[in-house]
C-alpha positions in Angstrom: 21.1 -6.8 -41.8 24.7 -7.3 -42.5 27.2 -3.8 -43.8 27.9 -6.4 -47.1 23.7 -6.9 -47.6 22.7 -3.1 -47.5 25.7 -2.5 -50.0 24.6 -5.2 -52.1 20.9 -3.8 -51.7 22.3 -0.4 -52.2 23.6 -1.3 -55.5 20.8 -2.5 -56.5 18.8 1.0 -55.6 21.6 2.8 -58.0 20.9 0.2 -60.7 17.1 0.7 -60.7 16.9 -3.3 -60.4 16.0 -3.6 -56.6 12.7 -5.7 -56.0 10.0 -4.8 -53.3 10.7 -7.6 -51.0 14.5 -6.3 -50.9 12.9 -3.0 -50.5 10.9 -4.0 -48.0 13.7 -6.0 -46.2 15.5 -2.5 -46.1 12.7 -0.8 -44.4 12.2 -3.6 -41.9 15.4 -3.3 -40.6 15.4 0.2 -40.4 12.9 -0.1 -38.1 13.8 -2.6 -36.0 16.9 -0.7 -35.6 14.9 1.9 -34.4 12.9 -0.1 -32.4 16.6 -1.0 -30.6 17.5 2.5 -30.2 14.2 3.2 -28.8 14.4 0.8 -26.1 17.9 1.9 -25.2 16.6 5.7 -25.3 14.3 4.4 -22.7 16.2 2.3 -20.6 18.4 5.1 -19.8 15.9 7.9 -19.6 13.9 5.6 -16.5 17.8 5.4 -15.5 18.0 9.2 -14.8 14.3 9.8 -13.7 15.4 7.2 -10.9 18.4 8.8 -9.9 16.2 12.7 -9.8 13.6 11.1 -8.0 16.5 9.9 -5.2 18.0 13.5 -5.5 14.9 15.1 -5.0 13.8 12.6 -1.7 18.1 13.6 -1.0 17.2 17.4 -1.1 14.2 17.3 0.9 15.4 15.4 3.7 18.3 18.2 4.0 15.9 20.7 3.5 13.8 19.4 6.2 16.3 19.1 8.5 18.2 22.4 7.9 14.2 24.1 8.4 14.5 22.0 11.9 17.5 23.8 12.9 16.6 27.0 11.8 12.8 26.9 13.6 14.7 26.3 17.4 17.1 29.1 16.2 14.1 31.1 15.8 12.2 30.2 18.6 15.2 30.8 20.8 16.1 34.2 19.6 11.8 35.2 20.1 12.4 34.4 24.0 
């Protein structure tokens, strides 16, 4: 819906003289605008669960191989 058509149906709200089909064509695109949004939200929320899961696997290898380095450290200091 075009900035000039919700005007125009807004006008009409003030008047009193809107009819339910406009009414409804205001609600429709409400939602399909939120529908939009929705989609976007999601898109970029999958975005950044991606990039944690790759930080996550990121942190565990270093914390793997740091426990490596400190288990010989360890076992040299016990002999």
């Amino acid at each position: 819906m075009t900035q000039n058509r919700l005007n125009d149906l807004n006008e009409k709200i003030e008047k009193e003289t809107i009819s339910l089909s406009e009414l409804a064509e205001i609600c429709s695109s409400a939602l399909e605008s939120s529908s939009r949004h929705s989609k976007d939200i999601k898109s970029m929320l999958k975005s950044i669960e991606d990039k944690l899961i790759a930080l996550e696997e990121k942190i565990q290898e270093l914390e793997d191989k740091s426990n490596l380095g400190f288990n010989v450290i360890l076992e040299d200091e016990e002999d």
